[in-house]
C-alpha positions in Angstrom: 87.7 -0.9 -51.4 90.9 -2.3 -50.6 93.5 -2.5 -47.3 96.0 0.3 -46.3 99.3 -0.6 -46.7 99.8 -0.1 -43.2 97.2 -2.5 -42.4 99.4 -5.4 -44.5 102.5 -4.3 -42.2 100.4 -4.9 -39.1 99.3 -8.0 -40.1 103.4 -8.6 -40.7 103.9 -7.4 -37.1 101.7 -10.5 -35.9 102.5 -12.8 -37.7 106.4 -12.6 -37.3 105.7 -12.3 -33.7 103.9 -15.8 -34.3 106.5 -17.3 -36.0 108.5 -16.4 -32.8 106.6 -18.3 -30.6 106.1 -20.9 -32.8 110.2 -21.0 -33.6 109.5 -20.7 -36.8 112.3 -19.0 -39.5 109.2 -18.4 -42.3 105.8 -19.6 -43.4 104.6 -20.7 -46.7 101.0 -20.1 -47.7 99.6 -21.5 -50.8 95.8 -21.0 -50.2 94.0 -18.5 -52.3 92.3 -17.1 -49.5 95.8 -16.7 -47.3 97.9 -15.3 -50.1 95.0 -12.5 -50.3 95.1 -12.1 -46.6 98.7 -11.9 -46.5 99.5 -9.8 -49.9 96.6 -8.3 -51.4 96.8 -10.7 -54.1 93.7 -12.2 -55.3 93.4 -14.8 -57.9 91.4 -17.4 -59.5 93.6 -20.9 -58.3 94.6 -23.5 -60.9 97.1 -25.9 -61.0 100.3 -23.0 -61.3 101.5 -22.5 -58.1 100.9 -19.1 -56.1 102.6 -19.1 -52.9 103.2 -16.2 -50.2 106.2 -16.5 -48.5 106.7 -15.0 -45.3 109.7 -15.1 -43.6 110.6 -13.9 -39.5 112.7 -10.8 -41.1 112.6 -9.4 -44.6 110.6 -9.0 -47.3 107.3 -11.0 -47.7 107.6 -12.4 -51.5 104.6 -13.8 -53.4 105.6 -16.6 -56.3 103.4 -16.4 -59.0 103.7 -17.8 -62.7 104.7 -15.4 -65.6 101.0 -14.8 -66.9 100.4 -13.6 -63.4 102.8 -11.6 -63.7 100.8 -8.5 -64.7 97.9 -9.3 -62.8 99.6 -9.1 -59.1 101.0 -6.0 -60.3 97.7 -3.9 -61.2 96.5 -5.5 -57.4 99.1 -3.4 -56.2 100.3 -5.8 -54.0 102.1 -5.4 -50.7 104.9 -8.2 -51.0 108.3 -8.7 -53.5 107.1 -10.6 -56.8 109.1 -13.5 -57.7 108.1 -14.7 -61.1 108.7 -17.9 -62.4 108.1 -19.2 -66.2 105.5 -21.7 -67.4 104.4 -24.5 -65.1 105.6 -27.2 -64.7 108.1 -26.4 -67.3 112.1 -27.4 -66.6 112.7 -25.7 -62.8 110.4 -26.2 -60.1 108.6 -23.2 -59.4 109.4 -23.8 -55.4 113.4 -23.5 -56.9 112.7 -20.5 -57.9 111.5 -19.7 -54.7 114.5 -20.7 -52.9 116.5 -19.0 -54.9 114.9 -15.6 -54.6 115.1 -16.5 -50.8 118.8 -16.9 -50.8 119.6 -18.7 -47.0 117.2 -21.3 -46.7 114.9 -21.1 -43.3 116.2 -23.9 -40.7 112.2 -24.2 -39.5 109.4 -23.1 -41.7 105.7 -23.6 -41.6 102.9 -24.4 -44.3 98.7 -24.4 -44.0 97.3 -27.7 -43.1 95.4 -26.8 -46.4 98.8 -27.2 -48.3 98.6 -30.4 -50.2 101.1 -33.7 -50.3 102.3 -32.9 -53.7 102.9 -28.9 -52.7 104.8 -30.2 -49.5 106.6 -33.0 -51.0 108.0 -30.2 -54.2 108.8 -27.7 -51.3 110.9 -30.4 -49.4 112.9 -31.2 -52.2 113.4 -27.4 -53.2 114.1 -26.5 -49.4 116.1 -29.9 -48.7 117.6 -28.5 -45.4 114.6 -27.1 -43.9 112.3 -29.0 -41.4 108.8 -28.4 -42.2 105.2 -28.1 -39.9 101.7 -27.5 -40.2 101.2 -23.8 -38.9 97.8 -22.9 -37.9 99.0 -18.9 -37.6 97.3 -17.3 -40.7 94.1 -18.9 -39.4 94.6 -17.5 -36.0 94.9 -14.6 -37.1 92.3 -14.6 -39.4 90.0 -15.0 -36.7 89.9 -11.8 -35.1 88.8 -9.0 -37.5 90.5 -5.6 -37.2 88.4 -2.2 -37.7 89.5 -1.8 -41.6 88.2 -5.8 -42.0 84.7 -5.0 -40.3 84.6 -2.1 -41.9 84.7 -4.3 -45.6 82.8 -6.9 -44.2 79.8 -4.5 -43.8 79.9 -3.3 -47.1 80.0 -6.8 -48.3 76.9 -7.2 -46.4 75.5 -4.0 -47.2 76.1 -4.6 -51.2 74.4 -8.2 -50.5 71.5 -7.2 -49.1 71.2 -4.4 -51.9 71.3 -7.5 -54.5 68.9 -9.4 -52.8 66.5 -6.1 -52.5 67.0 -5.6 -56.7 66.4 -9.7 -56.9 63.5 -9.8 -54.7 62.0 -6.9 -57.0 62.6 -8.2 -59.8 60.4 -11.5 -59.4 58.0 -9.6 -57.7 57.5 -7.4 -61.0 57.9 -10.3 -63.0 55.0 -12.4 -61.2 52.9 -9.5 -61.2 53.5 -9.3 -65.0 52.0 -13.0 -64.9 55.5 -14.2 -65.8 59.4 -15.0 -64.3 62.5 -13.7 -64.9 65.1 -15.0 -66.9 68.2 -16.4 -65.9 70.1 -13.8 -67.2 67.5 -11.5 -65.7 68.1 -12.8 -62.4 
C-alpha cells in the first residue's frame, strides 16, 4: 500500500504554508524517515547523501547517489530526481544540489536531526544562504491524516497477524516437546 499522489501534494500545501510562517525560502531534509514522508522515497541510509529538498515554490527534488538512481525510480516517487555520481567523489553532492536548484534560497531550513558535517557541506555549497533548525516536518508528522491511519492499521493488523503465526508456532513446537528454530521463528 502506498500514498496517493494527491496526498504528497497536500502534504506540499502544508508545508510551504509553514515555510511561510516560518520565512523560510526551502527546507532540506536528510533523515530517512522525512525524505519518505516527504517523497515516497524509502531507503536503507549509509554514508551517501539522500536529501529532500523542498523549496516555498517549485518542484520538490530528492538528491540521491547514482546507484540510487534506479531504486527512487521503481518507488515511483513524487519529487524531481537529481542524481549525483559516486560519493564523495570530486563535487560535493550538496553542489550538485545547488546547481539543480538554480537561485540559491536567502533563508532555508534543515532537521535538528541533520548532522554538523551535513550542515557544515550544505553551508559551503549554499554559501549565501542563512540556515536554521526547522522543526516543520515533525510538526507535521504529528497529526495523521485518514490515508496515514488507514496504513497504520494495517501495519498493526499485519503485526498482530505475525505475532498470532509466532505464538502458534512455539505453542506446536512445545507441544512437540521441542522449540523452534531461529529461522523457524
Amino acid at each position: 500500500m502506498r500514498l496517493p499522489r494527491t496526498w504528497y501534494e497536500a502534504l506540499r500545501e502544508r508545508l510551504r504554508a509553514g515555510l511561510d510562517e516560518a520565512d523560510l525560502d526551502a527546507l532540506v531534509l536528510d533523515d530517512p524517515l522525512d525524505v519518505a514522508y516527504v517523497t515516497g522515497f524509502v531507503h536503507f541510509p549509509n554514508e551517501r547523501p539522500v536529501v529532500a529538498y523542498v523549496p516555498r515554490a517549485g518542484a520538490v527534488l530528492l538528491l540521491v547517489p547514482d546507484l540510487e538512481r534506479e531504486h527512487a525510480t521503481d518507488q515511483q516517487i513524487v519529487a524531481d530526481l537529481v542524481v549525483y555520481p559516486e560519493f564523495p567523489g570530486v563535487r560535493s553532492p550538496f553542489a550538485v544540489l545547488r546547481d539543480a536548484v538554480g537561485s540559491p534560497p536567502r533563508r532555508a531550513g534543515y532537521a535538528a536531526s541533520t548532522s554538523v558535517a551535513r550542515t557544515t557541506a550544505l553551508a559551503a555549497a549554499f554559501g549565501q544562504t542563512q540556515w536554521t533548525i526547522s522543526d516543520l516536518v515533525g510538526r507535521l508528522r504529528l497529526r495523521k491524516t485518514p490515508e496515514e491511519v488507514m496504513l497504520h492499521a494495517e501495519a498493526a493488523r499485519i503485526a498482530d497477524a505475525m505475532l498470532a503465526a509466532g505464538v502458534a508456532l512455539v505453542t506446536e513446537a512445545l507441544a512437540a516437546g521441542q522449540l523452534p528454530t531461529e529461522a523457524e521463528l
